[in-house]
MDTraj code that builds the backbone (N, CA, C; nanometers):
import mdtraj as md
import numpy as np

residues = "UNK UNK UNK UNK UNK UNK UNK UNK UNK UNK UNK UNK UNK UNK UNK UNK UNK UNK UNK UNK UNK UNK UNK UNK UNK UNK UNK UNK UNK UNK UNK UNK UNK UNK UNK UNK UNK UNK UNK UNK UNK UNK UNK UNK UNK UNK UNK UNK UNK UNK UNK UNK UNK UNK UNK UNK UNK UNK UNK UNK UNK UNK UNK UNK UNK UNK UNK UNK UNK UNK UNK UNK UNK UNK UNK UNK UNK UNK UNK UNK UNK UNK UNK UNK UNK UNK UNK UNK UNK UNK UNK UNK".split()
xyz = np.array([
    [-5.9042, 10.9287, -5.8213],
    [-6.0093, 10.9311, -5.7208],
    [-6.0238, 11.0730, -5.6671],
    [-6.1669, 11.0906, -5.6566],
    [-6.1607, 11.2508, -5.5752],
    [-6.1523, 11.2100, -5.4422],
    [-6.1036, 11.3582, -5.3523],
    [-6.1081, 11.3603, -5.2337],
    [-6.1913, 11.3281, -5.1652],
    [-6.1674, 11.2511, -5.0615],
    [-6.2489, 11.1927, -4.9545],
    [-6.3805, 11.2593, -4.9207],
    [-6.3121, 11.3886, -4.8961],
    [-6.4009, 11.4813, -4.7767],
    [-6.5273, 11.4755, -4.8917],
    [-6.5236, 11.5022, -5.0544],
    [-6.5768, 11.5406, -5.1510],
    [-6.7094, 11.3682, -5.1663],
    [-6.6264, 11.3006, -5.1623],
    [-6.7513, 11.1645, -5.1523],
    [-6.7903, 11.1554, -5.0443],
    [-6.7478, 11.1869, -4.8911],
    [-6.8434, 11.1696, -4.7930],
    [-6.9439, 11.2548, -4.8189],
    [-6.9368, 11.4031, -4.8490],
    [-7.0500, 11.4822, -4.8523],
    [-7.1457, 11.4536, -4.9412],
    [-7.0726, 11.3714, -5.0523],
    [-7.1830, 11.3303, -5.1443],
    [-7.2675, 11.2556, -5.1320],
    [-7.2064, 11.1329, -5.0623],
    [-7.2725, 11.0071, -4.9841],
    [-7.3492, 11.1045, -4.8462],
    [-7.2989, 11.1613, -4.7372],
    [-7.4043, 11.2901, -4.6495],
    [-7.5533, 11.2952, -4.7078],
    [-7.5234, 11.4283, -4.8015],
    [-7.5909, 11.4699, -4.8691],
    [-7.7548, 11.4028, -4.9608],
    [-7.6905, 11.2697, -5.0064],
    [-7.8194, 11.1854, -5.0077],
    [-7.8850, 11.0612, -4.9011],
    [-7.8320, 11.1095, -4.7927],
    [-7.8573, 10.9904, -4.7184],
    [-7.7700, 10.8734, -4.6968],
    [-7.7006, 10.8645, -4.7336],
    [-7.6275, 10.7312, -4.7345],
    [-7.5468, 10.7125, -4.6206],
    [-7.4895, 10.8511, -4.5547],
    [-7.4498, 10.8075, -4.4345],
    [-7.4440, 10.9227, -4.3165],
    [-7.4881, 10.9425, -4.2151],
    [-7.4921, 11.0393, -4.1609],
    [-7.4152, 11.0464, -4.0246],
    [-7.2640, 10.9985, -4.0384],
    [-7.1681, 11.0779, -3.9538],
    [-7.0568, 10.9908, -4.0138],
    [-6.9389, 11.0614, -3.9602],
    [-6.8169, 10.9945, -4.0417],
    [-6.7713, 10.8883, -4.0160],
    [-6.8210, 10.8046, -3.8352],
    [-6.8290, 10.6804, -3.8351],
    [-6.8717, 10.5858, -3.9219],
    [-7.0125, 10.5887, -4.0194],
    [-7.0396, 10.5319, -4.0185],
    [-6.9949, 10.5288, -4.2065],
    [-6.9199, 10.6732, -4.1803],
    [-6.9024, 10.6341, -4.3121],
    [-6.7796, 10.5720, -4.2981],
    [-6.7033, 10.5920, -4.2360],
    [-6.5578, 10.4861, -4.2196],
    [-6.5832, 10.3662, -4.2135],
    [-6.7423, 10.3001, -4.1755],
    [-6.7651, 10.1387, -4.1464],
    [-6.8120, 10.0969, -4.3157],
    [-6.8532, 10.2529, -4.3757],
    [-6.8582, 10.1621, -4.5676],
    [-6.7332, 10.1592, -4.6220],
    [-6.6169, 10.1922, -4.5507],
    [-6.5226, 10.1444, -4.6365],
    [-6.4419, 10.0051, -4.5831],
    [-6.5290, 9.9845, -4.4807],
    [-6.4380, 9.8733, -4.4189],
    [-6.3405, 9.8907, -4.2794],
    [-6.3310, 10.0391, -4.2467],
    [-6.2148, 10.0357, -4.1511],
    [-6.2755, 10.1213, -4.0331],
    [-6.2130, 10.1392, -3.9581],
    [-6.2433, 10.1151, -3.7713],
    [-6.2963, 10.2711, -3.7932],
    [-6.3684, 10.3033, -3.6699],
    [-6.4525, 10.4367, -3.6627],
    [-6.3763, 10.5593, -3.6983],
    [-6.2787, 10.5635, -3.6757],
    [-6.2071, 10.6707, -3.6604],
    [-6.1418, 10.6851, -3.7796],
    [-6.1523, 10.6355, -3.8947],
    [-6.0824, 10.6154, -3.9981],
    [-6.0917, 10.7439, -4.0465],
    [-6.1611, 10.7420, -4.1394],
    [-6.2009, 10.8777, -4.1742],
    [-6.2092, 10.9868, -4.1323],
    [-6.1902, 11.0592, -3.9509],
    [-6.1966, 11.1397, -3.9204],
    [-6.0222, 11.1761, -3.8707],
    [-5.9258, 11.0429, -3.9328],
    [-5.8286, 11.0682, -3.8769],
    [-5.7923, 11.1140, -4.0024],
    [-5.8500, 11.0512, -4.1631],
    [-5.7727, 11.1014, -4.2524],
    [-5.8518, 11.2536, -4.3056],
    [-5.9352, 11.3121, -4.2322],
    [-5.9473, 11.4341, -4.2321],
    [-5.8416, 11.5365, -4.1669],
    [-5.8150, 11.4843, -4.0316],
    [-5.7034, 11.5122, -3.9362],
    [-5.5263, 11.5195, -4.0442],
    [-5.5436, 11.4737, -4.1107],
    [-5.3726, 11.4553, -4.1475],
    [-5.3783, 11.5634, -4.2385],
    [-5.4962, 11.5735, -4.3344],
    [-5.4930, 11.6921, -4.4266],
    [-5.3843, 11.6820, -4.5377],
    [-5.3719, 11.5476, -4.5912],
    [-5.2854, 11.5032, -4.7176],
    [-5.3316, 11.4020, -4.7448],
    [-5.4018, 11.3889, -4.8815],
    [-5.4031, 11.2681, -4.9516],
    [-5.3497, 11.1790, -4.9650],
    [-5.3488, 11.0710, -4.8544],
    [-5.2951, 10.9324, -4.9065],
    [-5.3678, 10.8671, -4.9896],
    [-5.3167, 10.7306, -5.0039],
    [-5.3609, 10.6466, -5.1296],
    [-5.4866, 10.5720, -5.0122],
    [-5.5549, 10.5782, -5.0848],
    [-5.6469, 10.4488, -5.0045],
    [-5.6358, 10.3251, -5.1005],
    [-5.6486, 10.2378, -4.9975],
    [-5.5782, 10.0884, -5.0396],
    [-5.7252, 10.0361, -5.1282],
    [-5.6610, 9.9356, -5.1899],
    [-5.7599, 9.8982, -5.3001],
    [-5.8367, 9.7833, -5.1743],
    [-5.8008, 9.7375, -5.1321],
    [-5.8608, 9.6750, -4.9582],
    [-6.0169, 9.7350, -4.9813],
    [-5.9962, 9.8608, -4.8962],
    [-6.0863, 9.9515, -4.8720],
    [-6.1766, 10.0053, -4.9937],
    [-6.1465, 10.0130, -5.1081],
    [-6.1998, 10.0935, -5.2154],
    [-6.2942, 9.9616, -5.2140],
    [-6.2702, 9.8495, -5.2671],
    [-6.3555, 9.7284, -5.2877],
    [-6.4300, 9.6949, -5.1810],
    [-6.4368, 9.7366, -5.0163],
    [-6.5436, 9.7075, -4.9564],
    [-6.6282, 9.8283, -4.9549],
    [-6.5722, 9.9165, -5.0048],
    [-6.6711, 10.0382, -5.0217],
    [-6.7738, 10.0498, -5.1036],
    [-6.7076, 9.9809, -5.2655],
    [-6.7524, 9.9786, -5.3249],
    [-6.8929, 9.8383, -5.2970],
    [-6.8453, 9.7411, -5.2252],
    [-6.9528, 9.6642, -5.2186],
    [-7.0814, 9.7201, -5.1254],
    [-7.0077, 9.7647, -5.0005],
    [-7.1129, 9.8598, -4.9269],
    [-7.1868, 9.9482, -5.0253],
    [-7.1844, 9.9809, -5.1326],
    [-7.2800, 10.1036, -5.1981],
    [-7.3524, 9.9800, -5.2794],
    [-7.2690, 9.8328, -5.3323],
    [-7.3478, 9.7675, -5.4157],
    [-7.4979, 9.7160, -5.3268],
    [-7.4736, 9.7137, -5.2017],
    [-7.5756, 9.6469, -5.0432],
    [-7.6498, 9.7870, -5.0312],
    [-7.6394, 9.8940, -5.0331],
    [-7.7268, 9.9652, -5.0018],
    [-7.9023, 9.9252, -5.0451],
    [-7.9284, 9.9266, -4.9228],
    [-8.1145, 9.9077, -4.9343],
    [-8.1936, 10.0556, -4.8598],
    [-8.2850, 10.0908, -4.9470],
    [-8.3667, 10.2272, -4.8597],
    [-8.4598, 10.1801, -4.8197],
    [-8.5115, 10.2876, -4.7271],
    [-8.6312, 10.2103, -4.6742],
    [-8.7229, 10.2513, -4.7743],
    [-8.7145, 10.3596, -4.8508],
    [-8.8478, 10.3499, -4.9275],
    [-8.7616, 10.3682, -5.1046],
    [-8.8209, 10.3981, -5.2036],
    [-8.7634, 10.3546, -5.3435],
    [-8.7088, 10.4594, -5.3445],
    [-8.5337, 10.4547, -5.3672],
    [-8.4720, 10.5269, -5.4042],
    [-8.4896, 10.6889, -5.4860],
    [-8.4623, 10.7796, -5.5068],
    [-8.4547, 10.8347, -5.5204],
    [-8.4032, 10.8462, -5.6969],
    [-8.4046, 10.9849, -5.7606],
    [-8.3106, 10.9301, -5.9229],
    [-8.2130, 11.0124, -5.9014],
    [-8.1580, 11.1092, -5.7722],
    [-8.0550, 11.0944, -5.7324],
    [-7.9748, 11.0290, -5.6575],
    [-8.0340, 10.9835, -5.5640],
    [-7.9730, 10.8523, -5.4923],
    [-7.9022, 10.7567, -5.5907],
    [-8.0057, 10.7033, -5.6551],
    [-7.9441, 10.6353, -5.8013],
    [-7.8086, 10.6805, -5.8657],
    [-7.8328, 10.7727, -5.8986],
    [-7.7449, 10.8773, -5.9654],
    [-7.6123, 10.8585, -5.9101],
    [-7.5814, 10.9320, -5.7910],
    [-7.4904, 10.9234, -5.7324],
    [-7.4293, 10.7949, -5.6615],
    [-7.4795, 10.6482, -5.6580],
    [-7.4423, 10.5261, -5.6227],
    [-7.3567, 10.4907, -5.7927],
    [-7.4696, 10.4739, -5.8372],
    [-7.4115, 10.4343, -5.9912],
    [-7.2868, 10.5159, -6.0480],
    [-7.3005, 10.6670, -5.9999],
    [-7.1477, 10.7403, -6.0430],
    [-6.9913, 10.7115, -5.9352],
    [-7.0619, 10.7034, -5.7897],
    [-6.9107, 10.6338, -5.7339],
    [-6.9052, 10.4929, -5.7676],
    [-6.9815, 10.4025, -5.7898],
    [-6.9495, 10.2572, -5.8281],
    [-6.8159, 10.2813, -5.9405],
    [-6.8899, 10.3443, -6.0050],
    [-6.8061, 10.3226, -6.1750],
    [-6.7277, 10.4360, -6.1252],
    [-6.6995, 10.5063, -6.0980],
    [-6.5723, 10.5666, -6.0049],
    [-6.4693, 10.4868, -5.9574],
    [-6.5210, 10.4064, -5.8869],
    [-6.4498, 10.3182, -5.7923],
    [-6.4370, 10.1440, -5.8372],
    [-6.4506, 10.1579, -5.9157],
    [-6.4336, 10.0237, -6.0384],
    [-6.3215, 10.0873, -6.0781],
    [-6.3172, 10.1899, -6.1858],
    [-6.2342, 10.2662, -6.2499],
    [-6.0792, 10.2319, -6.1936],
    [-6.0786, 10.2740, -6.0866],
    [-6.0130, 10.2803, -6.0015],
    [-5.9202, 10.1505, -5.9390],
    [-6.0233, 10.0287, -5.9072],
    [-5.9685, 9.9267, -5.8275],
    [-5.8908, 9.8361, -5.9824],
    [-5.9526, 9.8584, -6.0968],
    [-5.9339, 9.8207, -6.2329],
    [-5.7893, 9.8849, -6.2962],
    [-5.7802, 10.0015, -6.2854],
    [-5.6229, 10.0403, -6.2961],
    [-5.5200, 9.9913, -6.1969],
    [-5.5761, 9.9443, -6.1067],
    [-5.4569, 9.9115, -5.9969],
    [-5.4382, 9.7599, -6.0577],
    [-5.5307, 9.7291, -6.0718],
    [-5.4847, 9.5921, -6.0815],
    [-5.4937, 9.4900, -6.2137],
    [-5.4996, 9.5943, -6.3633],
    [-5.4728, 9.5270, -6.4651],
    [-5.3261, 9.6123, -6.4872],
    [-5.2440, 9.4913, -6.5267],
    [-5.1051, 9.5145, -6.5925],
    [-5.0988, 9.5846, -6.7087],
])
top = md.Topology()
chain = top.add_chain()
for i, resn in enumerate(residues, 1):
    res = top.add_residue(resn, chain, resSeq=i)
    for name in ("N", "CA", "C"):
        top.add_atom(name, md.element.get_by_symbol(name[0]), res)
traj = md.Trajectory(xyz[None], top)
């Protein structure tokens, strides 16, 4: 998984979320989540918990007007990012 800071800006960057509250509420966890694991400045593991409501939060994303073919772009590349991901953890 890449660094956090590196998918919020990505998710920023097209709209998807515009402050770190709210990006801590697409992964599932309390406001401060994300601005605390900016605060620690070491990569922990994020729990497969969190990766899978994240990942569903990007599957729910609705715009108000038709997406973008980067918007696209970049949903469809953290999905399968973050599949990747919840899929190694949990096939034997």
């Amino acid at each position: 998984m890449r660094a956090m800071n590196e998918i919020y800006e990505q998710c920023r960057n097209i709209g998807l979320t515009d402050s770190q509250r709210a990006f801590s509420s697409m992964w599932g966890r309390a406001d401060s989540w994300f601005s605390s694991a900016l605060a620690r400045q070491h990569d922990r593991r994020i729990s497969t918990e969190a990766l899978l409501a994240f990942y569903f939060s990007l599957a729910d994303v609705r715009f108000s007007s038709d997406p973008t073919a980067d918007q696209v772009n970049v949903i469809s590349g953290l999905k399968s990012e973050l599949w990747n991901e919840i899929a190694a953890r949990v096939r034997p």
